[in-house]
N, C-alpha and C positions, 0 to 999 in steps of 0.2 A: 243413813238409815239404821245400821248397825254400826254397835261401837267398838266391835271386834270382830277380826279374819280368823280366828278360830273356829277349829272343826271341832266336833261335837260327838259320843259314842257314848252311847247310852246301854250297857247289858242289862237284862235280866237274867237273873242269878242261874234259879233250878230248874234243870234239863238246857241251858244252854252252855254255861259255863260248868257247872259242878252236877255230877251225876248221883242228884238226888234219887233218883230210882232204888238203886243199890239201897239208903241207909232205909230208906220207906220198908224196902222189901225184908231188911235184916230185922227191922225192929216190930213189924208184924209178924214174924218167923218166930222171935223171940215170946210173940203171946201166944203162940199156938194158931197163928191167922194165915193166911195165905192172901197176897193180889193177885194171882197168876203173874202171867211172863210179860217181860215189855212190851210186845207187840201186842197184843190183847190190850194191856193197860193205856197203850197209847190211843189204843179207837172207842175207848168209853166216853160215854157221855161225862161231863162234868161231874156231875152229882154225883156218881156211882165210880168215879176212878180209885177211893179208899176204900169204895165197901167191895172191890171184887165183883167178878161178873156173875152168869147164874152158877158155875159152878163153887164160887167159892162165898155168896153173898150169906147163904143162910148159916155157914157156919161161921164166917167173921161177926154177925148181927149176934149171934149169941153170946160171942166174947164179950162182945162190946154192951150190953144191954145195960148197964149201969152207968151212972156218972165217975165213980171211984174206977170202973175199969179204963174208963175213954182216958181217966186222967195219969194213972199207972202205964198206958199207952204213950200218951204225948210224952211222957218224962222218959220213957224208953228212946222215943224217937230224938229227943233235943239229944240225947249222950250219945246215940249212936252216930249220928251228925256230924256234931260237935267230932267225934272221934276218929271216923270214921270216912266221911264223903269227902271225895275227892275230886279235884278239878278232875275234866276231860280233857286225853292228850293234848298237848299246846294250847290249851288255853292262858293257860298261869304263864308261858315265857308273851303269849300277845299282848296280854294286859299289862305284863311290865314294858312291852316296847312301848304299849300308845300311854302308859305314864311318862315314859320318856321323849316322847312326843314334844318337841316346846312347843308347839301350835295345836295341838287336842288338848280337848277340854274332858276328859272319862268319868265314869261314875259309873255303880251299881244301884239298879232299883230290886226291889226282891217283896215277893207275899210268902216267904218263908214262910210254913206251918208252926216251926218250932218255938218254945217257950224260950222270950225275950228275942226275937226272930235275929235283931241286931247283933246283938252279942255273939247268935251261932253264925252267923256271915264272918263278923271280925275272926273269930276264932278256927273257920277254915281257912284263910286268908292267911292267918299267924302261919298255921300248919304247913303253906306252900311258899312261904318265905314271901308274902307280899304283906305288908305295913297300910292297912286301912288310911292310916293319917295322907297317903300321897296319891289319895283319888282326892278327884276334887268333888264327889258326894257319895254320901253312902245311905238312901232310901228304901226304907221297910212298910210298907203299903200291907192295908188291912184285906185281908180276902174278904172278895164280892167290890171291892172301890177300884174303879176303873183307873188301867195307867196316865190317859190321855193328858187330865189334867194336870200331873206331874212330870212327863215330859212338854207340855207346854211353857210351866213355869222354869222348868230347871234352864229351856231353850232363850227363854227372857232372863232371866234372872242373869246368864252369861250375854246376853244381847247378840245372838249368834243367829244368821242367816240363816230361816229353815232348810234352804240347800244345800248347806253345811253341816248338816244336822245330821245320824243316823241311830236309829232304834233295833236291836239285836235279841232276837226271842225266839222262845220254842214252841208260841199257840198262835193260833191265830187270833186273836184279840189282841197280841203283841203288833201282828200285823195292823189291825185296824185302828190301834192306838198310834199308832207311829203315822201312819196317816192323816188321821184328824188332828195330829198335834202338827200338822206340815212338815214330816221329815222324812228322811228315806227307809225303807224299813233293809232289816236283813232277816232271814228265818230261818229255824233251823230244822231237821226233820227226823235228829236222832232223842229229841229230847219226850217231851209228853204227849205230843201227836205227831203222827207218824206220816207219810210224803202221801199216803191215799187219801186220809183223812184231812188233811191242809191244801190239798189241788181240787179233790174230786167232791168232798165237804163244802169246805168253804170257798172253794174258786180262786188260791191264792197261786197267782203267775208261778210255773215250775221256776222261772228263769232265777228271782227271789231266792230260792229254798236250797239252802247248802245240805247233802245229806249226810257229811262227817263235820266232825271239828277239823280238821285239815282244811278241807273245802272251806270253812269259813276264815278259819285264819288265812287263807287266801287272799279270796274277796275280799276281807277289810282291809289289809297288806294292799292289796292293787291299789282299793279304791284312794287310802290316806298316803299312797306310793311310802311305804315303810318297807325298808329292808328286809329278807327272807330270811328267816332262821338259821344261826350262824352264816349268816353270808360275810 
C-alpha cells in the first residue's frame, strides 16, 4: 500500500521551533507599538494578536493607520527576524538529529509574516548552523490557506503510512490539520497559544500538549526512539 517505511515530522516554524515572539515584539517596540506580554498575546483572538489587546490596540491603530507605515513595519520586522529570532532551546540539535535520521523523512512548513517568508526561514536556519538543502522540504503557506492540504500532499508525495506520519505546532488548527491530513499531531503550549486556551478553548487532549521545548524534544526522541542529547 505504501512505498516506503519512513517516518514523517512535519514542524511548523514560529512559536514552535523559533521564538517568533521575541522579534514581533522588538520590531513593534522599534515603531513606538506595543503587543503586550506573551501570555496576553497568546489568548487573543486571531484577528487582534498584531493589533494588541484593549490596552494597547488604540495606540498601535494609529501607528499603523497608513499603508507606508504598515510597510516601514513589515521591513522592520523581516531584518529583525532575519537577525535576530532564534531557535528555542533544543530545538536546532532535534532537527539536526531527525535529519540524521536515515528513516525520517523532515521538513518545515511555515505562514511566516515576513517579506519573502522563505528566504527569512533559510536565513535563520543559516544563523543556527542548519543547511535548508538537507530537509527534505521547506514550505511557506499564504496566511488564511489552511495547512491540511499540504500536509496531505507532502504525506503522498513521500507515500508514507499516515501512522508514520507526525505534525508539530503551536495552535490548534495545527492540531486539527494534522488530523484531517491522517497523522499524529504533536502541540505545543509555549508558542502563540497558551495550555488554557488549546485544552479549555479548543478541547485539545492535555496529554498531546508539551509545555517546554524540552518536553517536546522528548516526546518526538521517544516516539522515533532517537537518542538523548549527547547520550
Amino acid at each position: 500500500m505504501y512505498a516506503s517505511k519512513d517516518r514523517l515530522v512535519i514542524f511548523d516554524v514560529d512559536g514552535t521551533l523559533i521564538d517568533s515572539f521575541y522579534a514581533v515584539e522588538r520590531a513593534f517596540a522599534l515603531h513606538g507599538m506595543d503587543i503586550g506580554d506573551l501570555q496576553r498575546f497568546q489568548r487573543r483572538r486571531k484577528l487582534l494578536k498584531y493589533l494588541g489587546g484593549l490596552r494597547e490596540f488604540p495606540k498601535n491603530l494609529r501607528r499603523q493607520i497608513n499603508k507606508e507605515s504598515r510597510k516601514q513595519l513589515m521591513r522592520t520586522l523581516t531584518e529583525t527576524y532575519r537577525r535576530e529570532a532564534n531557535f528555542f532551546p533544543g530545538m536546532a540539535s532535534l532537527l539536526q538529529a531527525l535529519i540524521g535520521a536515515p528513516d525520517v523523512r523532515v521538513g518545515l512548513v511555515s505562514r511566516n509574516v515576513t517579506i519573502e517568508p522563505d528566504e527569512t526561514v533559510k536565513i535563520v536556519l543559516k544563523r543556527h548552523n542548519i543547511d535548508h538543502r538537507q530537509l527534505d522540504f521547506l514550505h511557506c503557506i499564504p496566511l488564511g490557506e489552511e495547512k491540511t492540504p499540504t500536509f496531505r500532499a507532502l504525506r503522498r508525495e513521500f507515500s508514507i503510512n499516515p501512522s508514520r506520519s507526525f505534525a508539530c505546532g503551536d495552535e490548534y488548527r495545527d492540531y486539527t490539520s494534522a488530523i484531517e491530513a491522517g497523522m499524529s499531531p504533536f502541540v505545543v503550549a509555549y508558542g502563540f497559544e497558551d495550555l488554557e486556551r488549546l485544552v479549555e478553548g479548543f478541547h485539545i487532549p492535555d496529554d498531546v500538549i508539551s509545555r517546554t521545548p524540552g518536553e517536546l524534544s522528548d516526546r518526538i526522541r521517544h516516539t522515533l526512539d532517537l537518542a538523548a542529547p549527547n547520550s
